[in-house]
N, C-alpha and C positions, 0 to 999 in steps of 0.2 A: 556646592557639591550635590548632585544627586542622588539619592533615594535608588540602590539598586534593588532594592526588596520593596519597594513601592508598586500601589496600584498599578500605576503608567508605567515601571518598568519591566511588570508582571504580565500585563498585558502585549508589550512590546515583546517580548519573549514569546508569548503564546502566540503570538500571531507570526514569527518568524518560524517557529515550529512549523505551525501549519502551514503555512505557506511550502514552505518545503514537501510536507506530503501532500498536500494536493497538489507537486508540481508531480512528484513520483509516480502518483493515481494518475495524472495524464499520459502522460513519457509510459507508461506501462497500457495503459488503455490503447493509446497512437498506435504501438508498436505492434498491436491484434492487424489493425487494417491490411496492412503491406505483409502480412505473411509467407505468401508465395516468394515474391522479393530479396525479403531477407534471409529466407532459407536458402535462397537460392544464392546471393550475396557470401553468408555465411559458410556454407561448403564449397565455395570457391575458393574462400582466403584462405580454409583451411588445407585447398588443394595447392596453392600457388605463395601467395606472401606470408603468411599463417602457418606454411606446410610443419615447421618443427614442432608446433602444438599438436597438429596433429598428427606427427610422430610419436609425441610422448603418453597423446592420449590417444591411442588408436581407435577406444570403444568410444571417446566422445565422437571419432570422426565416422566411425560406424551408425552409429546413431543418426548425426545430425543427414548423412546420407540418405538411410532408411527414413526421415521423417522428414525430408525435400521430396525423396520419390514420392510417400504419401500424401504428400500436402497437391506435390504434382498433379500424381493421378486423380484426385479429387477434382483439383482446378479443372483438369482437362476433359472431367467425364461426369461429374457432379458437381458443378460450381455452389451449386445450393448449400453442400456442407459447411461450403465455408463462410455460409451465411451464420453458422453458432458463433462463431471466432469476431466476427462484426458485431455480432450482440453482445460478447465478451467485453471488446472493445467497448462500445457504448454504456456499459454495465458501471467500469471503472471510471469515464466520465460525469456517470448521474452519480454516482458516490463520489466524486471529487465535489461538486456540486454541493452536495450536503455541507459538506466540510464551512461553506460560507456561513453556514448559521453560527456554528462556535468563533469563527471568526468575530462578528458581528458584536457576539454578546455569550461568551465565553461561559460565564458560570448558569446560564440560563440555559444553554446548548449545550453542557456537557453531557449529556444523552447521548448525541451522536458522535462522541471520542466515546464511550465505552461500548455503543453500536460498535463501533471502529475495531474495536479490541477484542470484543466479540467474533467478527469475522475473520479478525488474524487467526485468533485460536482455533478456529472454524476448518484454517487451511492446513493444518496437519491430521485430524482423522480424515478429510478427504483425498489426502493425497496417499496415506496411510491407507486406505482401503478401496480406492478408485485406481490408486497407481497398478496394482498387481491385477484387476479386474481388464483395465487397460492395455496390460502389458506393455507397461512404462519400465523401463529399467529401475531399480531401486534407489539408485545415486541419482536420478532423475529427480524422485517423488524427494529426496534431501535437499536440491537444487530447488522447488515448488516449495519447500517446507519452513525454507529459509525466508521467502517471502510475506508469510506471517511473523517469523519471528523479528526479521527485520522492521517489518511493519508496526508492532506494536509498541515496540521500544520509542518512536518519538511519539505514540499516543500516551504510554505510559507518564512520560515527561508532561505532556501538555496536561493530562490531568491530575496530577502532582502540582504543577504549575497555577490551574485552575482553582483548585481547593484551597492554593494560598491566598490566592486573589479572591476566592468567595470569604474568606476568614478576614484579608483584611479591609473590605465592602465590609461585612456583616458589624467588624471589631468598632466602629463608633456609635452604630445605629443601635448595638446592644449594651454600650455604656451610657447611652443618654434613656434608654428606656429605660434599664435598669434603676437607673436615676428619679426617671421622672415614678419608678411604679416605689420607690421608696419615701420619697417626698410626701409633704403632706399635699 
């Protein structure tokens, strides 16, 4: 029988954690590139197969409209803005990236799981005080806001996770010391 509360199965746990958000970090980074696309995608279906959502939501369908034409007019007159939205993109890659290092060696790299956590928390006073500057709808900046909170919950875990795995690393190498510094 194995050891669920073991080193190796601490570790196998951390590492399924992570893997999963740095699959997220990708899947949300990817989804910057194709912008035009999928707006353009997404207020269709909400014209056509989709249409009872956006019956029920008529200000989602308001919305997603108003920021298709934006994204549009940008594409069609200043392609360059939506050179931010590709750095965005790129941005959530080089931080999935990081994410290898706790992979690797978990109680060594937990720095960047609470990097990690940091930047969750990071996403509600900006969406809190960028969103109204923006003139982002408010259930928008909730929808943005969710994504930190989302996000921190499996860092949470991992470094919860970590700390048991740094206690039960540390738990022999501080009973044979302890040992040897009482010996004669």
């Amino acid at each position: 029988m194995s050891d669920t509360n073991g080193p190796g199965a601490l570790l196998k746990r951390i590492r399924v954690w992570l893997v999963v958000f740095i699959v997220c970090l990708v899947l949300s980074g990817a989804t910057a590139f194709p912008l035009v696309t999928e707006l353009r995608l997404a207020d269709e279906a909400l014209s056509s197969w989709a249409a009872p959502v956006g019956d029920a939501f008529p200000v989602l369908a308001e919305w997603l409209a108003r920021v298709r034409g934006g994204v549009e007019g940008a594409d069609a007159h200043a392609p360059y803005l939506l050179y931010g939205t590709d750095w965005l993109a790129f941005a959530h890659l080089v931080i999935a990236v990081a994410f290898y290092g706790p992979y690797r060696d978990p109680v060594r790299n937990i720095w960047v799981i609470e990097f990690g956590m940091i930047a969750c928390a990071g996403i509600v006073p900006l969406a809190l005080i960028c969103g109204p500057i923006r003139d982002i709808p408010f259930w928008w900046s909730v929808i943005d806001m969710s994504f930190g909170v989302f996000g921190i919950l499996p860092l949470l875990v991992v470094r919860r996770l970590i700390k048991r795995l740094e206690a039960a690393q540390a738990g022999p190498e501080l009973t044979s010391t302890a040992f040897r510094t009482s010996s004669p």
